[in-house]
N, C-alpha and C positions, 0 to 999 in steps of 0.2 A: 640462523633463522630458517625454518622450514616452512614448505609453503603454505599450510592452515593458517602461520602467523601472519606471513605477507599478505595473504587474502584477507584475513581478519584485519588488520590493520588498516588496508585499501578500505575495505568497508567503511570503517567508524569514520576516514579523511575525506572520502565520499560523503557521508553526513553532513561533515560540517561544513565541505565545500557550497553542498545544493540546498542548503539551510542561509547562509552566508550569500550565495549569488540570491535566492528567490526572496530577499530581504531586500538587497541592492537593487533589483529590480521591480521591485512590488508595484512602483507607479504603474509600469504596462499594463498590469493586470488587476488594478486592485479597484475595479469596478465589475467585476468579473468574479460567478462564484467558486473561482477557484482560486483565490483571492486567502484561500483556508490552508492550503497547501504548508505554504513557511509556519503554518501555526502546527500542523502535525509533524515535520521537520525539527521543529521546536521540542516536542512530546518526545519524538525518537531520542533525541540527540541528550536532551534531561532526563531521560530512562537508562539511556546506557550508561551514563556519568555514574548516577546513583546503584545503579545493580554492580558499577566496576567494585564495592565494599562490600556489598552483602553476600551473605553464603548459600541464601537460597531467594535467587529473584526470578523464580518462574510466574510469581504473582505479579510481578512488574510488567513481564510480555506480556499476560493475558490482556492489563488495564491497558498496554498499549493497540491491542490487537483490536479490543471495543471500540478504543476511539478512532482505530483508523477506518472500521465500517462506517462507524457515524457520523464522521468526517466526508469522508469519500461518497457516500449515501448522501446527503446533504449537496455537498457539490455536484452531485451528477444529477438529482432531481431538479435541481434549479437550472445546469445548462442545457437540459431539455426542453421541447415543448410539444410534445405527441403526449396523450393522455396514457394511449397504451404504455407508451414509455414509460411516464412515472409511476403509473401503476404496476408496474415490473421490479421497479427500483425500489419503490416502497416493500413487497413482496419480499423481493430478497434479503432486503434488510430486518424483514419482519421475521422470518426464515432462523438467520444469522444470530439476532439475537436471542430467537425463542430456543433454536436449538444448542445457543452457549447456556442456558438455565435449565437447560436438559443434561448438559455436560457436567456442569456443577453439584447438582442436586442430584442424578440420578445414577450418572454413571462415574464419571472420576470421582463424582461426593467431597470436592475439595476445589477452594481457587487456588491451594499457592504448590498444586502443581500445572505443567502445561499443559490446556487442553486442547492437545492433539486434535479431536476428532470434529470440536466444536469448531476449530481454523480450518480445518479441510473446508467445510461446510461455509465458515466467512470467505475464504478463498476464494471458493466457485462462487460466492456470491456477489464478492468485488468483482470479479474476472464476467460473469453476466452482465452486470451494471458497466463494462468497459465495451465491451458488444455491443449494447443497446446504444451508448454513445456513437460507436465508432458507426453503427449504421443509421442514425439520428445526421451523422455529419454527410454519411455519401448520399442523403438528400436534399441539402443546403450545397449554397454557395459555399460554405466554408471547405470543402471536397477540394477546392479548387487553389486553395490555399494554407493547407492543413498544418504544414511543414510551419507556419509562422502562429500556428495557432498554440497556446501551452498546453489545454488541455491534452490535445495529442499525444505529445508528448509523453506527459504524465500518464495518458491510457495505455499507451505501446509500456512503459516502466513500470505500470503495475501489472499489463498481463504477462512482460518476461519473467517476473517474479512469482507470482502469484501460479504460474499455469507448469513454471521449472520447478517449484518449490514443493506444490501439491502433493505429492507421493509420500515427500519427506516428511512434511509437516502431519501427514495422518499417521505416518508410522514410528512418529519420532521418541513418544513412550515403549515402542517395544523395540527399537536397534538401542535402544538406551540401558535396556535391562539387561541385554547380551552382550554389552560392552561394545556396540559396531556404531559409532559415532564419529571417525576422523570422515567418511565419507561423506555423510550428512552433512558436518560443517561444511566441506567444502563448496558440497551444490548450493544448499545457503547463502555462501559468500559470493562465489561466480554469481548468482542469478540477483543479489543485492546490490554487487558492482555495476554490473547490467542496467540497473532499475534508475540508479544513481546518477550514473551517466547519461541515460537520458533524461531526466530531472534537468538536470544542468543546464545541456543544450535546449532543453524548452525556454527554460527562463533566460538564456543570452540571446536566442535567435527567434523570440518569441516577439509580434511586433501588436502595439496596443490598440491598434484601430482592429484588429481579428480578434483581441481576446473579448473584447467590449461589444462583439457581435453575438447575437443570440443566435441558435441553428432557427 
């Protein structure tokens, strides 16, 4: 077994773990809009299953890649409450999707391959909407007790992925056409592992009186 496997592997068991704990623990947080979490968990986790048969499921990530802005968009508009804020969030999102129907139609001219350039662009966009949180919190009381908070959590998990991943995910059609793809995978997996991991630890060390708090 070589290590792309073992990483990949780690990956998918990381899935089902942080799918599986944020289910177990939903009470804590499920007054809380991040309460959506186990539902995209759910998408990953029934995305991979299905793509494990098909020969070409680059049309699967794309549909997972939408719902994970719309998701994450949604969650972070709601556990804000500075208008600038949501008005940013909203923005990015408006961004994110206008520019994956730019991808579609304009430039790859196809959904079921990956579009590369359109996820750079959701990337930065989830990864602004993590910022906006994260300095949304160092003005609350919540600053103070961040580490029990899940959202955190889940910000720190999506911007190790999201901000390791970025290079890759824009250039992932052209290492693909040259055949330079064992490396790709691997940052991929490292930076999912990553993400994964801290999933987890939010939802076991996450306590419900802090998730139930608005900033």
């Amino acid at each position: 077994m070589n290590l792309h496997t073992i990483l990949h592997e780690s990956v998918l068991y990381l899935e089902w773990i942080a799918m599986l704990f944020g289910l177990i623990f939903l009470k804590k947080y499920w007054k809380a809009p991040v309460r959506l979490v186990p539902l995209y968990l759910i998408c990953v986790v029934t995305i991979e299953y299905i793509a494990f048969d098909l020969s070409n499921d680059q049309w699967l990530y794309n549909l997972l890649g939408i719902l994970e802005l719309l998701i994450f968009s949604y969650v972070f508009y709601s556990s804000v409450k500075g208008i600038g804020s949501k008005k940013i969030i909203l923005a990015a999102c408006f961004c994110g999707i206008l520019f994956l129907l730019v991808d579609i139609f304009f430039i790859t001219k196809t959904f079921f391959t990956f579009l590369s350039y359109a996820f750079g662009i959701i990337s930065l966009a989830l990864s602004l909407m993590c910022f906006v949180y994260l300095f949304e919190m160092t003005r609350s009381e919540k600053v103070l007790h961040q580490n029990r908070v899940l959202l955190y959590w889940i910000v720190i998990g999506l911007l190790t992925f999201h901000l390791c991943n970025l290079p890759v995910t824009v250039l992932t059609n052209q290492l693909l056409e040259i055949g330079n793809v064992q490396n790709i995978l691997e940052i991929q997996n490292v930076a999912g592992i990553a993400m994964y991991i801290c999933f987890i630890i939010g939802f076991i060390w996450t306590q419900e009186r802090y998730n139930t708090q608005y900033l």
